[in-house]
C-alpha positions, -999 to +999 in steps of 0.1 A: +751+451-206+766+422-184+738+434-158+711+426-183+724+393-195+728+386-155+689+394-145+676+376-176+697+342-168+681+348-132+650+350-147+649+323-166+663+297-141+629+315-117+610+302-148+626+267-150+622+263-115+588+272-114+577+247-142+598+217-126+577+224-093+546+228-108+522+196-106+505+204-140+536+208-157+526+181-184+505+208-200+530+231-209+561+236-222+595+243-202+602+276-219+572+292-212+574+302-178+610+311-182+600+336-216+572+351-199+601+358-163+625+371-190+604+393-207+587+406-176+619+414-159+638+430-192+605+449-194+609+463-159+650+468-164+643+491-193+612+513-171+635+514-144+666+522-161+647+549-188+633+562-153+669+570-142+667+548-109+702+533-118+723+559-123+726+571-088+744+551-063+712+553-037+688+534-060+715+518-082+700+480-069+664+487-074+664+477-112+688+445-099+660+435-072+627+447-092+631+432-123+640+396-106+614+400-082+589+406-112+605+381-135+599+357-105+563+363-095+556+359-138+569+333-138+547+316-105+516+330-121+523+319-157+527+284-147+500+284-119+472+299-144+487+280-177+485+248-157+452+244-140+437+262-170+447+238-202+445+207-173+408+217-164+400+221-199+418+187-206+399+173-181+368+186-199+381+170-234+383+137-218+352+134-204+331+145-236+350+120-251+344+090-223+307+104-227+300+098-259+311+057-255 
């Protein structure tokens, strides 16, 4: 159980990291990035766990390094996507509106 709560607080500081580096970061919330890399990476503990890969000493780290590996790339794509898409269509609210003056 410790494991889990470990990997999820890894997670979620890839998240938070990813939105304080993020340029468009305006555009969306601090916890989002850091829900999507915990959900991701719980998701991937449980497959990899359910698929025995921790119980034997040999592949004991591969849910450890998966799941923070996926939490992290979530996390990158959440806020990369999220951002330029709500700032381009931000960008695209403005300009109707500076338009129609």
């Amino acid at each position: 159980m410790v494991a889990v709560v470990i990997v999820a607080l890894i997670a979620g500081a890839l998240g938070a990291i990813a939105w304080a580096v993020d340029k468009y970061r305006t555009t969306f919330g601090a916890l989002l990035p850091a829900g999507a890399a915990v959900t991701a990476s719980l998701i991937v503990w449980m497959i990899t766990m359910a698929a025995g890969l921790g119980s034997a000493s040999a592949t004991a780290w591969i849910p450890w390094i998966l799941s923070i590996a996926v939490g992290g790339a979530v996390a990158w794509a959440t806020a990369g996507f999220i951002g330029r898409a709500r700032h381009a269509h931000q960008l695209e609210k403005i300009n109707a509106i500076l338009h129609m003056h």
